[in-house]
N, C-alpha and C positions, 0 to 999 in steps of 0.2 A: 504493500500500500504506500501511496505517494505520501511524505509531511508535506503539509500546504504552507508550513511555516520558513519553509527554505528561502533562502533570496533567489530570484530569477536573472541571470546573467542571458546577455545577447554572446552565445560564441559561436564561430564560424564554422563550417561543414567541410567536409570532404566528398567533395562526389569522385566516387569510384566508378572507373570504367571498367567493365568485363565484358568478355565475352560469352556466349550460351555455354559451353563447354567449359567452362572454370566455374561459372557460378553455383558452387555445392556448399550443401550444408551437413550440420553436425547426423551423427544417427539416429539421434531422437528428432522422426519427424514431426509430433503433434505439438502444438506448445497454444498460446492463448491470446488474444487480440486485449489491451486492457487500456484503459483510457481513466483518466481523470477531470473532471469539471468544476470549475472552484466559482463561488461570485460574491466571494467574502470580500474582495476591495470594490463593489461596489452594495453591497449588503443585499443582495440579491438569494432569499430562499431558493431550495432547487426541492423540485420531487420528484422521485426519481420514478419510472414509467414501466417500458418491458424491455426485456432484452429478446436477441437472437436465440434458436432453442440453446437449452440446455446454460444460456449466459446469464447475468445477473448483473441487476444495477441497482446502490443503494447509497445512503449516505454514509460520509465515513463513521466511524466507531471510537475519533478522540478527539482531541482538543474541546475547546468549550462548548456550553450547546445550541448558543448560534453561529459557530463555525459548522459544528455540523449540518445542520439545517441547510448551511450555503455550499456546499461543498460534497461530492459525491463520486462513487468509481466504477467501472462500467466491466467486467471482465466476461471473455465470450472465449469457449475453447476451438479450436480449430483443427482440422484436418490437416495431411500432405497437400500443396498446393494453395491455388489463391481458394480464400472462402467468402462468402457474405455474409455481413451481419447489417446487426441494426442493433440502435437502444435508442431510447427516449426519456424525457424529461420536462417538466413544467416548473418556468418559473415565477417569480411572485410577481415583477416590475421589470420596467424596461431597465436597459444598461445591457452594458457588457459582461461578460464570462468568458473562463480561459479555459481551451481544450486546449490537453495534455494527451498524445501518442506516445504508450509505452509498449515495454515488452515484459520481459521477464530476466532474472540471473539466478546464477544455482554458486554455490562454494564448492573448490577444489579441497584435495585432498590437504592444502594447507591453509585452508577455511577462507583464501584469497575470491573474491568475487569472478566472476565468469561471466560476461557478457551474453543472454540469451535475446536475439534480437528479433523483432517479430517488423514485416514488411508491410506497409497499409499504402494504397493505390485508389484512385476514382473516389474519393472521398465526397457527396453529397451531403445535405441537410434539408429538411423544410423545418420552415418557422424561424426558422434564422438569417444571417448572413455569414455564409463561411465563402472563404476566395481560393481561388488553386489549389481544389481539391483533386486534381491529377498532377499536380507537383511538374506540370511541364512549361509554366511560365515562371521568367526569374526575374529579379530588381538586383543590379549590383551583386553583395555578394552573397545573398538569400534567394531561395526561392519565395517568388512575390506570395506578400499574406503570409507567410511561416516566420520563426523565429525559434530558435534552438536552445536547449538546456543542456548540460553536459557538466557533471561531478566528474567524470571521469576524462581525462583527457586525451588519453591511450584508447579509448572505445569511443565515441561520438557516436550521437546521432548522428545521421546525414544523410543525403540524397543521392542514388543510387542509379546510374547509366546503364541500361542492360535491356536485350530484346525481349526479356521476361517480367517486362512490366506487364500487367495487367492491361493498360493501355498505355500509347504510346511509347514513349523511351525513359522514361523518368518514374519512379517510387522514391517512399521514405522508409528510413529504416532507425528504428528505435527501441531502447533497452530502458531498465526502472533505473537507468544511471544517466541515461541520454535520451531526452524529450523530443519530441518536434510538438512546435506549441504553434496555437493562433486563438487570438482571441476576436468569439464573435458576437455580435450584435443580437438580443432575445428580446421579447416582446411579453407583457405582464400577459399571466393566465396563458398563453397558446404555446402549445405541446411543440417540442424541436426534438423531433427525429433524426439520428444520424447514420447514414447509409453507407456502406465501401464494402473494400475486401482489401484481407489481412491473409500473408501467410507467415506459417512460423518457419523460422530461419536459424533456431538452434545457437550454435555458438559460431556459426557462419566461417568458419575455419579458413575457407581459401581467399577470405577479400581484405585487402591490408590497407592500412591507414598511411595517412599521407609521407611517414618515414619510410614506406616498404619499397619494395620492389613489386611493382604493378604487374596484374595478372592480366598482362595486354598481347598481343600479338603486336611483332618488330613494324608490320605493316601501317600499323592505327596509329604509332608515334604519340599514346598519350600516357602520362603515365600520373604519379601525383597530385602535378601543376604541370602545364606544359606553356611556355609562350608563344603569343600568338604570333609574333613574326619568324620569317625562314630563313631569315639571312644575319649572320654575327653582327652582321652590324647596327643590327636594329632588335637582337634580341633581350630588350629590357635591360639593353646597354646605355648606360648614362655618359656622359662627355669627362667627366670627371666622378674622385671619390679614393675611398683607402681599404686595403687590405688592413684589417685589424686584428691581433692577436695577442691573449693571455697566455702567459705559461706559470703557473703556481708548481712549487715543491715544499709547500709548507707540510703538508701532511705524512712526507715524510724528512723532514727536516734538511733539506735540501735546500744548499744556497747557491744562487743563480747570478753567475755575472756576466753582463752584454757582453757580448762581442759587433758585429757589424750590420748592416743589414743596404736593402739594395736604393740604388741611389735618391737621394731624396728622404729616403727613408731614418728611421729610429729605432733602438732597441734601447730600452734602459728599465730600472730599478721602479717599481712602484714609491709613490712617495705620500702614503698614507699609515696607516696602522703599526705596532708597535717596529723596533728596530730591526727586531728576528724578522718580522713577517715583509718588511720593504727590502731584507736580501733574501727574502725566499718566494718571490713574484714579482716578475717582469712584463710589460708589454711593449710589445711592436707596432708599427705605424707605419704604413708604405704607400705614396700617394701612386695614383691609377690613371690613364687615360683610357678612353673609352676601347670598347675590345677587350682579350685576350692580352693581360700584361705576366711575364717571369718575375717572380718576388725569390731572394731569400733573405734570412735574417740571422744570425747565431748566437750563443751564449754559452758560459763553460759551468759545468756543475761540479761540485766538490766532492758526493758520494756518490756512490752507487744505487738505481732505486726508480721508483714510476712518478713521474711527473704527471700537470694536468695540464694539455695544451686545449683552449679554448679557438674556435674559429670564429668573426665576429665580422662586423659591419657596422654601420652606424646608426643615427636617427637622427629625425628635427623636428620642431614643434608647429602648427600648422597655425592659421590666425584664430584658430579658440585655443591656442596653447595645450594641445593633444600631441599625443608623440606619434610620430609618421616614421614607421620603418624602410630605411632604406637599406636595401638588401645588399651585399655582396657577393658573388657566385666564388666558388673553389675548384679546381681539378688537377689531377695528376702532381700529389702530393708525396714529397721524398724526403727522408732524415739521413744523415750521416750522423754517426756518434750516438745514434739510436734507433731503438724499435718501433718503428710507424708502419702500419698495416692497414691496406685495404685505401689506399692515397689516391687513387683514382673511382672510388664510391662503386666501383662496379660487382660487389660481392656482397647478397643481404643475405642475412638469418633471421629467419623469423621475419619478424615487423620494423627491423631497422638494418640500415647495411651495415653488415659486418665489422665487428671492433668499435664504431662511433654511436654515439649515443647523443641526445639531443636538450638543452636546456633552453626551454621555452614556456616564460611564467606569462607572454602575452597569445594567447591561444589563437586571437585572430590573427596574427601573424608570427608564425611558427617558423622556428628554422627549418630546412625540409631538403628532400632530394628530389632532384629536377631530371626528368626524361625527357631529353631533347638531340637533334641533332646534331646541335652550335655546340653540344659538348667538345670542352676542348681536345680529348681523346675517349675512345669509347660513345656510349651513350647517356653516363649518367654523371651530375657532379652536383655539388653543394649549395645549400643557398642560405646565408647567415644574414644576421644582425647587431646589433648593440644588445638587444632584450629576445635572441632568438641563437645561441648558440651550435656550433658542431663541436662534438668534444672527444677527445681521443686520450687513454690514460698512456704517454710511452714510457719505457723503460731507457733508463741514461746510465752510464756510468761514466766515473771521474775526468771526464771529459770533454772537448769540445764538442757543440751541436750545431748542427747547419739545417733548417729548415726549408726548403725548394719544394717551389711550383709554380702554377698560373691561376690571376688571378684576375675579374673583372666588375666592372663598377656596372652596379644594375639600378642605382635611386630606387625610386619610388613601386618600383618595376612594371607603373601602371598598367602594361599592358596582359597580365596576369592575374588569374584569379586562384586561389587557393582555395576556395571550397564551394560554395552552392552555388557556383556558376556552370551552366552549360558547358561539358568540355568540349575539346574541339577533336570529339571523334567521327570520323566518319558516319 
């Protein structure tokens, strides 16, 4: 059961591209369509009506007892496949109310949560107004009329590219940790029926989030994020901008001193926090022209042991004083005097490529890995920020480091959408 008492964040989607032949699920095919309705901000009673056979819709069972009164949950079990449902409801007064699409999670064997995601398509109403309930029209970077909830940042809700919509090319897909939300417009006393089909989708195993390696065929060229333009020179390349990099060895007591870096550029000593810790983190700075530019930078370590090399970009403030990520791309990355692995991003495991891992506390713009052509070698390469991290732990010993690669200024990337935009797949 949903808390109504949560805060509601706007965070951004990933639409997955697949193809019919990837698109598989867990082995448990049956799981359950489940929805929440809440119209406690605008004090709106709800009653709750009939469901779909065998489903059920009622008001919740805590919080106080005009929260319950405004607030109710809708669950309907489903078959293999798309299903139909329906539930209904009467309200007391006009105003608005929020529908919640959820799913379901089950605990692993280390009682860690487990994403059970359930697919809702062709979505209808009477007595209401609900908008892009086939999820095939978009606004920027939502699909238009939706808005997304998401505790979980590893699992999102999101919008899903695949021949196996129910109609069209476009569904949603959502878990009790990842909402797809819209709030819509009820009228005092007249019953609001809500109509679609749901199928249950398990723990969805083969579809990976936007760190993975995309379950795409080499011909579709979509992967993650992909940019819209075909040529280096215009892909989400900006005229200027900086390679940026941390490298911390505080954790394991490791002191770090500049060496050089490429021209233009800087490497030196952080110059904040205690004495130990500004010789044990450095950052680099390497100015960029537009393109494909060769960075290195070096530094000498004292013992032996794993460092934290951070990949980074920048940001600016926009005229409401919001931070605008400007992105940097990475490729074909090399260490002397240390272990760096997987430096051209083209090797994932799991849900993220190989060895790197991702620190990303602004969710709508996530650092990530980019499927493109303008890759500087291979297919695939990095896409970072100031508040969107690539990070890699390497091993040093007592000696110098030379970090090499290419590197290229992407600004604002505007020509890219990370998540509930329409991809540009065939």
């Amino acid at each position: 059961m949903t808390n109504f008492k949560r805060t509601t964040a706007i965070v951004s989607l990933v639409i997955t591209a697949v193809t019919v032949a990837t698109l598989s699920f867990a082995a448990e095919p049956a799981g359950c369509a489940r929805f929440s309705v809440s119209g406690s901000n605008s004090k709106i009673n709800l009653t709750p009506g009939t469901a779909s056979s065998g489903g059920s819709v009622e008001n919740i069972s805590w919080g106080s007892e005009s929260e319950r009164k405004q607030c109710l949950t809708a669950e309907i079990p489903l078959a293999d496949g798309w299903s139909e449902f329906s539930f209904s409801f009467t309200p007391d007064k006009d105003g608005p109310v929020q529908l919640d699409l959820l799913g379901q999670d089950k605990n692993d064997a280390d009682n860690k949560k487990i994403a059970l995601y359930t697919f809702y398509d062709d979505i209808t109403v009477t007595g209401a107004e609900l908008k892009n309930g086939n999820f095939e029209s978009f606004s920027e970077e939502n699909p238009a009329g939706w808005y997304f909830w998401n505790q979980d940042a590893n699992h999102p809700a999101r919008i899903v590219c695949d021949a196996n919509a129910h109609g069209g090319k476009y569904f949603a897909a959502a878990w009790i940790q990842g909402h797809v939300v819209q709030h819509i417009k009820v009228t005092a006393n007249k019953a609001v029926t809500l109509r679609g089909f749901a199928m249950p989708a398990g723990a969805w195993t083969e579809v990976k989030t936007s760190a993975a390696k995309p379950n795409v065929s080499d011909q579709e060229k979509v992967a993650a994020v992909k940019p819209v333009a075909s040529t280096p020179s215009a892909t989400g390349s900006a005229k200027s901008g900086s390679a940026r990099f941390t490298i911390n060895g505080s954790k394991s007591k490791i002191n770090l001193t500049p060496g050089t870096a490429s021209a233009g550029g800087s490497v030196q000593n952080i110059h904040w926090g205690s004495a130990a810790e500004r010789k044990q983190a450095l950052i680099a700075e390497i100015p960029l022209t537009g393109g494909w530019n060769e960075f290195s930078f070096s530094f000498t370590t004292d013992k032996n042991g794993p460092v934290q090399l951070d990949l980074l970009g920048q940001d600016k403030n926009d005229a409401d004083n919001k931070k605008m990520a400007i992105y940097t791309f990475y490729d074909d990355i090399t260490a002397t005097g240390a272990e760096l692995q997987n430096g051209d991003f083209e090797s994932f495991n799991e849900e993220n490529p190989a060895v790197w891992y991702f620190w990303s506390p602004n969710a709508n713009h996530p650092a990530q890995i980019v499927c493109d052509t303008n890759a500087h070698g291979g297919k695939y390469f990095a896409a970072a920020w100031l508040q969107g991290a690539v990070v890699q732990h390497i091993n040093v010993s007592a000696n110098q480091v030379t970090i090499r690669g290419f590197a290229m200024p992407a600004g604002a990337w505007a020509g890219v959408k990370t998540s509930a935009v329409a991809p540009n797949a065939p």
